[in-house]
N, C-alpha and C positions, 0 to 999 in steps of 0.2 A: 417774428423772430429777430428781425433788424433794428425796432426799437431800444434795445438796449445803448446800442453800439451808436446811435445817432447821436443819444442824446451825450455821450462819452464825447465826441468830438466837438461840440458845438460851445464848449466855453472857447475856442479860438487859439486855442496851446496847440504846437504844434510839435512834433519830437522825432529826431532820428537820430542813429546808432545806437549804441545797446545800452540796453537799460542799466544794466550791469556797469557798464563803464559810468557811466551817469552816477552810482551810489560812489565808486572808488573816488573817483572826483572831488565830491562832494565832503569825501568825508574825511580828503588830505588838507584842504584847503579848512576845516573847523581848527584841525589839529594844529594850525601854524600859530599859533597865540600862544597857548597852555599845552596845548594835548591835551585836552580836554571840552569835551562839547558842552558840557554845562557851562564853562565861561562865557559861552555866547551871550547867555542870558543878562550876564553880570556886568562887563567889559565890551568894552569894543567902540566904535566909533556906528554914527547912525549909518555910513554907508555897507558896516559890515552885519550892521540887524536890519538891513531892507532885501543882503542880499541872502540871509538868515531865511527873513520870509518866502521870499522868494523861492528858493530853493524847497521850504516845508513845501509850500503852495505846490511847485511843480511835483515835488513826489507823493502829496495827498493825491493831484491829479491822477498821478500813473498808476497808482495803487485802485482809485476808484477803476481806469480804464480797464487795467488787468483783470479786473475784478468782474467788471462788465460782460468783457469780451468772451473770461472762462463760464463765466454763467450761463452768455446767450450761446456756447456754441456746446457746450452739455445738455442744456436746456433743447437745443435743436436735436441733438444726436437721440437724446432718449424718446421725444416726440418722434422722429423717422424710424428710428428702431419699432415704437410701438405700432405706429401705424401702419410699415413696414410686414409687422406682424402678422396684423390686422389683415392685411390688403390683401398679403400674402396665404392666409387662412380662406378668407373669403373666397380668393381667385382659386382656390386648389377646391373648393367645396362647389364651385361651378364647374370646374373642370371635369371633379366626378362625378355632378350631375348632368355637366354634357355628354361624357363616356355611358354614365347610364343609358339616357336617352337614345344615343345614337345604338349601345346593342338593342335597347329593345325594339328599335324601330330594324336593325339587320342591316344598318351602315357599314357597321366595322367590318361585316364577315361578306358585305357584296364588294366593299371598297368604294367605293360611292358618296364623294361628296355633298350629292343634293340626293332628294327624294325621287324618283324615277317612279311612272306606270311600271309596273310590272307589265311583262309581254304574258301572251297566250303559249300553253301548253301545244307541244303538237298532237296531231290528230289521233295517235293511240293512246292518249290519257283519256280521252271523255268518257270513258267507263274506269278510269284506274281507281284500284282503294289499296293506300300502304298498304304492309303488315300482310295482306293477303294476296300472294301469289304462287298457286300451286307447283307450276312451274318451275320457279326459281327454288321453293324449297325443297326438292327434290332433287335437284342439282346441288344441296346445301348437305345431302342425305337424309333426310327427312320420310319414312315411312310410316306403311303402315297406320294410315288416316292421319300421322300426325303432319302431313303436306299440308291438310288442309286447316290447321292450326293459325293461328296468328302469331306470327314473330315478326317485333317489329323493331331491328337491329339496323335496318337501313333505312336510309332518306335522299329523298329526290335532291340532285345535284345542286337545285334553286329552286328558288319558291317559285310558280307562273300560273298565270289565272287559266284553269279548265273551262272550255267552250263547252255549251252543247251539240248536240249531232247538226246534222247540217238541217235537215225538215223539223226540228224542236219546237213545239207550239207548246203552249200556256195550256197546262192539264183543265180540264172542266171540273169546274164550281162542283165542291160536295152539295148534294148527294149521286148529283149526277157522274160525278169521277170514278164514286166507289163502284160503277158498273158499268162504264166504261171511262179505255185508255188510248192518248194516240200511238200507235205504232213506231213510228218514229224515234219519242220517248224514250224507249226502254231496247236495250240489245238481244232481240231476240228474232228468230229466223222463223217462216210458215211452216216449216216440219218441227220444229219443234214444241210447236201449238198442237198441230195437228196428230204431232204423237206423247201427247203429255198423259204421264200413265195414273198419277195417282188419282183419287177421290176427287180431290178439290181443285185439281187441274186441268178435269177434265170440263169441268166449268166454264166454259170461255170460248167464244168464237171468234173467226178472223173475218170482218167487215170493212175491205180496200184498207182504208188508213186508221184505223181503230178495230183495236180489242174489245169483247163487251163481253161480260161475266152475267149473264141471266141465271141468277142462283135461286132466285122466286118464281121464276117463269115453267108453266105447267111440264115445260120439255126439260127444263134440268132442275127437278125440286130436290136430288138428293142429299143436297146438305142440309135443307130440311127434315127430309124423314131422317137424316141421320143423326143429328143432334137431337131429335126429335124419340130415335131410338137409345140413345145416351141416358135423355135424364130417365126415359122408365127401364133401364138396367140400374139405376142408383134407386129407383123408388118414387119418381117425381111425375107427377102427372104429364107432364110435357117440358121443354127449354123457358118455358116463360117461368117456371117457378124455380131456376137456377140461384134467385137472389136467395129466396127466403131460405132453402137451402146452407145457404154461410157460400156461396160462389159467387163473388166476383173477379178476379184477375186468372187469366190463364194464358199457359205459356205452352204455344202449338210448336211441337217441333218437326220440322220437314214439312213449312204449314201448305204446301202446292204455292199457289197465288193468293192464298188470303181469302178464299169465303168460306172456310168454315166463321173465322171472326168475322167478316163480312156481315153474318146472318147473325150470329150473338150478339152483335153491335146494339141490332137495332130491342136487344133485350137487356141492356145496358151493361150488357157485359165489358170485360178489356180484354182483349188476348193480342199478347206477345210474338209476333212471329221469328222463331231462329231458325236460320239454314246455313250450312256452308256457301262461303263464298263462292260463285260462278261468273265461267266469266260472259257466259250467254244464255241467255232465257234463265233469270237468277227469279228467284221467286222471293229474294229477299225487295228486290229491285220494283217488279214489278209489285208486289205488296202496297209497299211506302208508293211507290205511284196511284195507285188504287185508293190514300189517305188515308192507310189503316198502318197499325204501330208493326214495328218491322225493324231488325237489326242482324247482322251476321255475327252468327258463335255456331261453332262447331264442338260436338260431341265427340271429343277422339281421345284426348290426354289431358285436358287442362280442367276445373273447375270453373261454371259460368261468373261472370263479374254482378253476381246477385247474393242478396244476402240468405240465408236459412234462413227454413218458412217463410217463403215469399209470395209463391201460388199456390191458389185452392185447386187446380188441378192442370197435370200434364196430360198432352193430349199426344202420340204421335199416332196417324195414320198415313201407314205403307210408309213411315219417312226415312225408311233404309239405314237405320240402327241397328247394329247387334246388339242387344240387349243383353244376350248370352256371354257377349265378348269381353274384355279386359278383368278374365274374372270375377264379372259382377260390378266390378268398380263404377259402368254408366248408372245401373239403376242406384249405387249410393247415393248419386252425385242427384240423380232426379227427387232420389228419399230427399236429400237434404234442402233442395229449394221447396218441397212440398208442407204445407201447413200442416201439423195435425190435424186429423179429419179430413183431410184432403184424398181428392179421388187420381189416380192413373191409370190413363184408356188407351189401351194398344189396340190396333188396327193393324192384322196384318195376316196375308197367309201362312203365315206358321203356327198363327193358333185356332186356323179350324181345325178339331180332332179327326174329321173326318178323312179331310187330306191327308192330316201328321202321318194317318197308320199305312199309308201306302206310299209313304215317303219317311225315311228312320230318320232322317239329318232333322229334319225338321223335329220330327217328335222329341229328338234329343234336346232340341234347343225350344221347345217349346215347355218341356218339364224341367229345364234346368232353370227357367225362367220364373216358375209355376212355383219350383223350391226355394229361391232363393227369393223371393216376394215373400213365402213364407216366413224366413230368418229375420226378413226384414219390418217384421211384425205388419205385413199387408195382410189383407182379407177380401180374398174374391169375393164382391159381390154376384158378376150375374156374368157370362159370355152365352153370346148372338151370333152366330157363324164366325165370323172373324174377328169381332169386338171382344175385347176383355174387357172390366172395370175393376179394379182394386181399389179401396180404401183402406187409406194408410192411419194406424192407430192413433185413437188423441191421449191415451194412458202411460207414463213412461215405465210404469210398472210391467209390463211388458216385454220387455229387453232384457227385465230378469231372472222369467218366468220361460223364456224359452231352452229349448234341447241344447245342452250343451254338445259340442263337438262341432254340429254346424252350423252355426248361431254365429252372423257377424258381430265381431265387437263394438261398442259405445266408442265412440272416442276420446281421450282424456280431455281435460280443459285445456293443456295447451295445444292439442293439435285441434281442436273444435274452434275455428276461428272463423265467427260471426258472417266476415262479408271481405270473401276472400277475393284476391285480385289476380285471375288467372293463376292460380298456382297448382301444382300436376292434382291429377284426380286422389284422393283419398281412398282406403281399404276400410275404412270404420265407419260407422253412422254418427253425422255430424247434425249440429241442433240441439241435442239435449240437454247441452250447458246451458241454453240460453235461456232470459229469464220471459221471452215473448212467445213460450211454448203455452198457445191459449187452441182449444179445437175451435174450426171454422164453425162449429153449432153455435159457440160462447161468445161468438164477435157480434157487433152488431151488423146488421143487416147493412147496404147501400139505399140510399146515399148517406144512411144515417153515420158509415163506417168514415166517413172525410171527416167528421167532425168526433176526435178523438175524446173521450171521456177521460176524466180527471185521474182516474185510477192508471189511463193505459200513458197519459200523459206524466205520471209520475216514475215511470220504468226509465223514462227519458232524461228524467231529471229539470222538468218543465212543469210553469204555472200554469192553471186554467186561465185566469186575468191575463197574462203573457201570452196567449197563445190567441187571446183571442182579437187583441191588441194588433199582434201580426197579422193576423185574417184581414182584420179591418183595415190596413193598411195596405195589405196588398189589395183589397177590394178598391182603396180611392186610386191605387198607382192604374191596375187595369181597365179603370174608366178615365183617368187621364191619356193612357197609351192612346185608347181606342178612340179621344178626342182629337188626335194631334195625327193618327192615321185614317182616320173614313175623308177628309177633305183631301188628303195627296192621295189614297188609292182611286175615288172615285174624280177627281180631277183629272186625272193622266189615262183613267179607265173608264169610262161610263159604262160599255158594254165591255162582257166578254164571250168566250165562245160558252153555251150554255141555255141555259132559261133565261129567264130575266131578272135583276139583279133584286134581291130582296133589300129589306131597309139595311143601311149602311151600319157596323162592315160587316153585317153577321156571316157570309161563306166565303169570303175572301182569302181567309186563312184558313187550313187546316191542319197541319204537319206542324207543330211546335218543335222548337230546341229551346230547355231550358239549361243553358250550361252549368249553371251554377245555385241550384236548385233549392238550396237550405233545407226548409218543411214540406215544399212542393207546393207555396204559395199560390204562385201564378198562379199553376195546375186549379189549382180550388178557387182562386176568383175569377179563372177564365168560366170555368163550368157553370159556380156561381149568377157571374153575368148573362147567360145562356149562351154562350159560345158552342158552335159545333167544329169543335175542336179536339186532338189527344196531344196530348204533352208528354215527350219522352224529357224527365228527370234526369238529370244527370248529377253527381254528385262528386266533384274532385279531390284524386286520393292526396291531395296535398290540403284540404282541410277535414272539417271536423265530419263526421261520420255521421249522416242524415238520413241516408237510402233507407235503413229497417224501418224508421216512422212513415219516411213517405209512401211504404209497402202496406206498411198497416192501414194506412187510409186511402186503400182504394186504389192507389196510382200504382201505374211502371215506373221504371228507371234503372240506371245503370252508372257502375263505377267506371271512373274515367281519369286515366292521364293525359291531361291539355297538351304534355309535350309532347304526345302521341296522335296518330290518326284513329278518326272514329271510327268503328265499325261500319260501315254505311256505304254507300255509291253515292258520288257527285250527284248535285242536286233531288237532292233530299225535303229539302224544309221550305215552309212557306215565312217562317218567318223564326231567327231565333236570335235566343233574348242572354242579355247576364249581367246579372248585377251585383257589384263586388268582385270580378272573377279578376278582373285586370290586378286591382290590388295585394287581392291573394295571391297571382303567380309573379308580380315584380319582387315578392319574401319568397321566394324558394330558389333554391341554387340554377345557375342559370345554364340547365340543358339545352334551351330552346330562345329563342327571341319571341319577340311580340308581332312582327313578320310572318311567323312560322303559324302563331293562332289566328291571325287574321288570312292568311293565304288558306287554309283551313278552314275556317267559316265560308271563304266563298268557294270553297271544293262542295260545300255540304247544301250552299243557300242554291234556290232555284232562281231561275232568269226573272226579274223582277220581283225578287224575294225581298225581303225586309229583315235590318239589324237594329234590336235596340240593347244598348251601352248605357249600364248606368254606375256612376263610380268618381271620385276625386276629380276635382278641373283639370286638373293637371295630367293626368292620366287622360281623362276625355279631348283634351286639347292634344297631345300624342297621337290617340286612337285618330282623332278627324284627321291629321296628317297621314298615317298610316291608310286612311279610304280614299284618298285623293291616288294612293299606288295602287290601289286596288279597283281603281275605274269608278266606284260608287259614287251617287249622290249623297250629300250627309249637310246635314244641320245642325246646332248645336241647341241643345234650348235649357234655358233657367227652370229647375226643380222647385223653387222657391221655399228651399229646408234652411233650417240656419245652420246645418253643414256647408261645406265647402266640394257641392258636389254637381252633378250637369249630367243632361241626358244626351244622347249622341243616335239620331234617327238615320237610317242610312237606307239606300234602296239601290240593289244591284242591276242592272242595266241590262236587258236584253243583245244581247252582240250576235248579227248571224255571222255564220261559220266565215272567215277568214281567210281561208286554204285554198290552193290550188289546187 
């Protein structure tokens, strides 16, 4: 910018006072001849055309230097304005991507300069779960079973990492877990073992520091003969032909501790288990400890976070349901998750007839049960002392073929909504807008049902080629996982408590969290790979709407707000995964920080659990900061896609108890 102005002074003229005076001067002294400057040219002596020249010369100079000076310093001003600009835009577009940053990591809202460990929760959270506490909602007014609803209006004062119990050990290796549990583990007292009333909770004995569920063993086979008594009230020779049947996924509600699915398991079935939240001897709790699928939802006032037609059959025995209550509105809400063709098996004293008639209450509510199954275009098949089995119609012709007067209504298309997110229970039978109203006869069988045919893939709005494209993908990502975790699990683990360790990692993990689930990938290349595994789907209501496919093929899973807690009890998971989820929730209005999902995952992950992050560098480069507050191990490793993306392995750290 100074080049101008050099080269302006460097002919060796030098000049002061005002320019201006300089011209008046100059232009009195032309006029002293003629008055006139043209005479110069004509007249004059040589000494007054050298001082002619002279004077042109020195005013061409001032004219050039003026000339110079107004250039270079416009020339400057517009260059600093624009870069100015520039620099200015630049620094404001860091600025809000430091602001970004720093909410999502929960800077701004701790106050916190640097990044800080988060401290440990004190000692009455190691069993806490938001959203559920009977308790408090009660003091909120809250009756009438809806206490034990989920309202999740409040949040813990600060995020802090929950510890396990003080004697917490490392669950045993599946299959050994699913029959026995440490004590320790799970909150629950020896009277409450010892006075556990239902069917499947009676299951279980207490051996010093372990639970053990002997549900095959000669002295407690009843949930054998009793599922065993299920499939020949439906017609079935015995539980093992439940598949060919059109059964797979079932959803046990008030399941005790998990063997009735326990014993389906090993007939490839899936069952679901939901209970109310507890806050001791939780059977939700112990379930998921046991490595069987398990979540808290309550039957009181809301609709479950599943989509219509989702299971081939509900099951509850003794789970302490009024079925009779809310005006019928529970068994809508069960019609509505149930597939057509689908069976519902009540277990309970109120429907042996022989009791009902020496008891009126019961009778009353066992016929009002009896009619309203009717409306509902159910069809008793068969009742066994205290087992019912209804099948629910696959014809929707049906609904308008029954008695008018007490016939529940269809619901119109706009209150029939697909895959509702807790919203209060409906009065009308929901489903039969939908266009996935197929009977569980017409589906294909398992396992053939994972691999969705081109027809059912078109409801979806998806290619065969596309879909299968995904498969294979997610096939090569789940034998990369399993390459980059069998050397860190079995480096840091050779042994564990158990048998002895089979080939590397096959029982390692059992409890999946897929937070961000899509098709239910994983799920079908973990299985694929032979993984003895279940993978609870999750499907977040801030994007697109995946849950009904991944229902149809075979899986569970559940609708979910990340800015919310999970239904669940601390440590839960042996290992949970997301990819894409980071991205998706940095685009949604910002209820929550990225503090808040990660202080959450490790509410959910077990003591040397495993986190895998898959997502933008940028994003993964955040998250690694965000595990260093959260006490984890974590590595970064190259995807080697020509995206701009990175995986992020993490491993939670065994901490004993703390406290005084």
């Amino acid at each position: 910018m100074s080049r101008p102005l050099h080269r302006g002074v460097s002919s060796g003229e030098r000049f002061s006072g005002d320019i201006h005076d300089f011209w008046d001067r100059s232009q009195l002294k032309e006029r002293t001849d003629n008055g006139f400057v043209s005479d110069l040219f004509n007249t004059g002596t040589l000494r007054s055309r050298h001082n002619f020249t002279l004077l042109f010369l020195k005013f061409s100079l001032v004219v050039i230097i003026i000339l110079a000076l107004s250039g270079s310093f416009w020339w400057t001003i517009s260059i600093t304005t624009l870069s100015r600009g520039r620099i200015f835009r630049g620094e404001r577009r860091l600025q809000e991507q430091l602001v970004s940053d720093l909410w999502d990591i929960g800077e701004i809202s701790l106050g916190s300069a640097t990044l800080k460990e988060l401290e440990f929760c004190p000692q009455e959270s190691e069993n806490y779960v938001p959203c559920f506490n009977a308790t408090e909602n009660l003091a909120l007014g809250f009756s009438k079973g809806e206490e034990h609803d989920r309202h999740c209006g409040k949040k813990l004062s600060k995020n802090c990492l929950v510890l396990a119990p003080a004697n917490y050990k490392i669950p045993l290796r599946w299959p050994t877990g699913k029959d026995v549990i440490w004590v320790a583990n799970v909150k629950i007292t020896a009277q409450q073992v010892l006075s556990s009333g239902s069917l499947t909770k009676r299951m279980m004995m207490l051996e010093e520091e372990q639970i053990s569920f002997r549900s095959a063993s000669l002295m407690f086979d009843g949930v054998e003969d009793y599922s065993h008594q299920i499939a020949e009230m439906i017609g079935l020779r015995n539980e093992s032909n439940f598949l060919q049947a059109g059964v797979r996924t079932i959803l046990d509600i008030g399941c005790g501790y998990g063997s009735f699915g326990a014993h389906l398991f090993s007939k490839q079935l899936l069952t679901m288990c939901i209970a109310n939240y507890e806050a001791s001897g939780s059977q939700v709790q112990l379930t998921l400890e046991r490595g069987l699928p398990a979540m808290i939802g309550s039957f009181a006032s809301k609709q479950l976070p599943y989509p219509s037609l989702s299971f081939d059959m509900v099951h509850c025995a003794r789970c302490e349901i009024d079925w009779d209550g809310k005006e019928g509105n529970l068994l809508i809400e069960a019609d509505r998750i149930l597939r057509p063709g689908g069976y519902f098996v009540w277990t309970s004293p109120v429907t042996n007839s022989q009791g009902s008639h020496r008891n009126k209450e019961n009778q009353n509510r066992r016929n009002f049960v009896r009619n309203f199954a009717e409306s509902l275009c159910w069809d008793m098949l068969s009742q066994q002392d205290e087992t019912v089995v209804w099948k629910k119609t696959s014809k929707k012709s049906c609904y308008g073929s029954r008695k008018s007067g007490f016939a529940t209504p269809v619901c119109s298309k706009g209150r029939d909504v697909e895959s509702p997110y807790y919203r209060p229970l409906q009065s009308c039978i929901g489903g039969t807008q939908s266009c996935r109203w197929i009977s569980i006869e017409q589906r294909p069988t398992w396992p053939s049902r994972a691999k969705l045919n081109s027809n059912e893939l078109a409801l979806y709005g998806l290619h065969s080629e596309d879909f299968a494209e995904d498969t294979q993908n997610w096939i090569s990502a789940v034998r990369n996982y399993w390459s980059l975790l069998s050397p860190l699990i079995f480096s840091d683990h050779p042994k564990r408590p158990g048998d002895e360790d089979p080939p590397p990692p096959y029982n390692m993990l059992r409890n999946v969290l897929d937070m961000n689930a899509h098709f239910g990938g994983l799920n079908s290349a973990l299985l694929e790979g032979g993984k003895s595994v279940w993978v609870m789907n999750v499907v977040p209501t801030s994007g697109p709407n995946s849950l009904p496919l991944i229902f149809d093929r075979g899986f569970v899973g559940v609708l979910h707000d990340w800015c919310e807690a999970f239904p669940t009890y601390p440590r839960t998971y042996d290992l949970v995964h997301a990819e894409g989820l980071l991205s998706l929730q940095i685009g949604q209005q910002r209820r929550c920080t990225m503090l808040d999902l990660f202080s959450e995952i490790d509410r959910l992950l077990r003591p040397e659990g495993w986190v895998i992050l898959h997502d933008t560098s940028s994003l993964i480069e955040t998250a690694r900061a965000l595990s260093a507050m959260m006490k984890w191990e974590a590595r970064v490793v190259e995807t080697g896609s020509t995206h701009d993306e990175k995986l992020l392995i993490c491993q939670k750290p065994f901490f004993k108890k703390q406290l005084n």
